[in-house]
Steps between C-alpha positions, in 0.01 A plus 500: 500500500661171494294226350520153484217358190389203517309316215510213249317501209392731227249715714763558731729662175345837469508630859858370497590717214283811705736456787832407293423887311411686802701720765477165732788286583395141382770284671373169354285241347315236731351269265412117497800289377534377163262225412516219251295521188405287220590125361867631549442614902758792358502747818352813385502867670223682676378779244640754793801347540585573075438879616650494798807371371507751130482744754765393733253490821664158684234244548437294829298154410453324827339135557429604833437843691507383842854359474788678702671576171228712340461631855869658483459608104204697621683650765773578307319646214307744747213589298292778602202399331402119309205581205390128393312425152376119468847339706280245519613410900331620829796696687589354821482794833855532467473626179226706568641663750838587371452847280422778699237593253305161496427286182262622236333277248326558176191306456249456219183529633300784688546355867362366715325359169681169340784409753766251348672352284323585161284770528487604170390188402158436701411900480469423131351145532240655740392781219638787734458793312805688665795375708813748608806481645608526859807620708478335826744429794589159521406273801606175550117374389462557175340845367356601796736810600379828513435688181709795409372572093258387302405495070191403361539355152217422237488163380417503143286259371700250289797558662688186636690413814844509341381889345391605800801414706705700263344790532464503913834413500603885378223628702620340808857602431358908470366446828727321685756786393257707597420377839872445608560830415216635756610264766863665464303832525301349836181609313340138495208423719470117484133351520428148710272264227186412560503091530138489486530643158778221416460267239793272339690385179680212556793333268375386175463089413446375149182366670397886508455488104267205487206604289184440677227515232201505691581846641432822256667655193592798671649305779721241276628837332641634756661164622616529159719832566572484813701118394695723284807391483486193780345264529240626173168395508485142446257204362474210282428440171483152303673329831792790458549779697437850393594818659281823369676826448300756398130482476177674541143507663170486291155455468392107391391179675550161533682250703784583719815373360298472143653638165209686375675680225808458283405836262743806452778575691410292843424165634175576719447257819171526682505569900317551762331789351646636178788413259820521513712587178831360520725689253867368580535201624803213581464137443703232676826423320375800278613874441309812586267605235221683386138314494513497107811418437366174810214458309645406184756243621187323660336274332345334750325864657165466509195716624335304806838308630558617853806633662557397857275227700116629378352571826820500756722747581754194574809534198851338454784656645 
């Protein structure tokens, strides 16, 4: 089959590789164009677009998908089939229409559950136990096509939003191999979601890793690792702000927002109900670092100082 991929970044790399290694013909790359990065704004490559091109698959990188010129590189191209893996743009109908065999689109969530843009993200944030991936037909609303496979995935209980991604991003790749290889075979029966079942994951805001204090230690936890790696967890400390890294929930009292213990190897803040143990932490115009190695740079720490506005769930941007 011929295939055009489309994807951008690092998710997309593994299910690129799949394609690029099996019997398929993978005609090209559609990826986001270069974007500027940095103090420097030095242009710098979509992670598919470093494969693509070490493995000599010509890459397309369009502003625009509706214009007359993509229209006719489509056409000319021919593909039989477009599989899509975070492109990161909704396809326009002519696009959609074009290969014979539809598009197909690997998502990281068990639809209809956690539609959009960072489902990964909130599944973890909400304490979901389990999440999946999905191969769906695309539709020109976003992930509501029909579903043709399906992977349910344990989400372990430390694990973070950027470790999680990683490893859905080879299971998602198995499948969607998988899947295109029964469509070829006609032995895919495609099954219409259930939108009352529907609930959503929209695009992530540093906003998203304010620390509200007044909710519980379980809760902030999982904010915690689901932040993981933007936009972290976030709060303030001393007038500063402080992003949290890794941290844990306990058993312990007092104020939200209150440092209620500076002893062994975390910095304990009361919440809502429990404690949360902050063992890595980041603070403004600061490096990364462990709580002890934090704890002995800082004079100034103190059982009883607050992080955060005691009593709001209102912090700095």
């Amino acid at each position: 089959m011929r295939i055009l991929f489309a994807g951008t970044p690092e998710f997309a790399v593994p299910s690129l590789v799949a394609l690029c290694d099996s019997p398929h013909e993978i005609i090209g790359l559609l990826s986001r164009p270069d974007r500027p990065r940095g103090r420097s704004k030095k242009l710098v490559w979509p992670e598919t677009k470093r494969v693509a091109m070490e493995r000599g698959v010509p890459v397309f990188q369009p502003q625009d998908l509706k214009t007359p010129e993509f229209e006719e590189t489509l056409k000319t191209l021919s593909p039989d089939m477009i599989a899509v893996a975070a492109y990161g743009k909704i396809f326009p109908a002519a696009v959609l229409d074009a290969p014979p065999f539809g598009c197909v689109n690997v998502h990281a969530s068990l639809l209809p559950r956690y539609r959009g843009a960072a489902p990964i993200n909130w599944a973890i944030a909400n304490g979901e136990k389990k999440t999946g991936v999905t191969i769906m037909q695309v539709e020109e609303e976003m992930d509501t096509g029909d579903i043709l496979s399906q992977r349910e995935v344990q989400i372990g209980d430390e694990e973070t939003a950027g470790e999680l991604s990683k490893r859905l991003s080879l299971e998602g790749a198995q499948l969607l191999l998988e899947t295109i290889d029964r469509i070829a075979k006609n032995d895919i029966s495609p099954v219409k979601q259930d939108p009352a079942a529907a609930t959503y994951a929209p695009l992530l805001s540093r906003k998203d890793g304010r620390v509200d204090w007044n909710r519980n230690a379980d809760e902030i936890k999982n904010l915690v690792r689901a932040m993981i790696p933007w936009p972290c967890a976030h709060t303030t400390l001393g007038g500063k702000n402080l992003k949290i890294l890794r941290a844990l929930s306990g058993l312990g009292q007092g104020r939200p927002g209150e440092i209620v213990s500076l002893g062994g190897e975390s910095l304990d803040v009361a919440t809502g109900d429990g404690v949360l143990q902050i063992l890595s932490l980041q603070i403004e115009g600061g490096r990364k670092m462990d709580v002890p190695e934090f704890k002995r740079g800082r004079k100034d720490l103190r059982e009883g100082q607050f992080m955060g506005t005691p009593g709001s769930s209102l912090y700095p941007d």
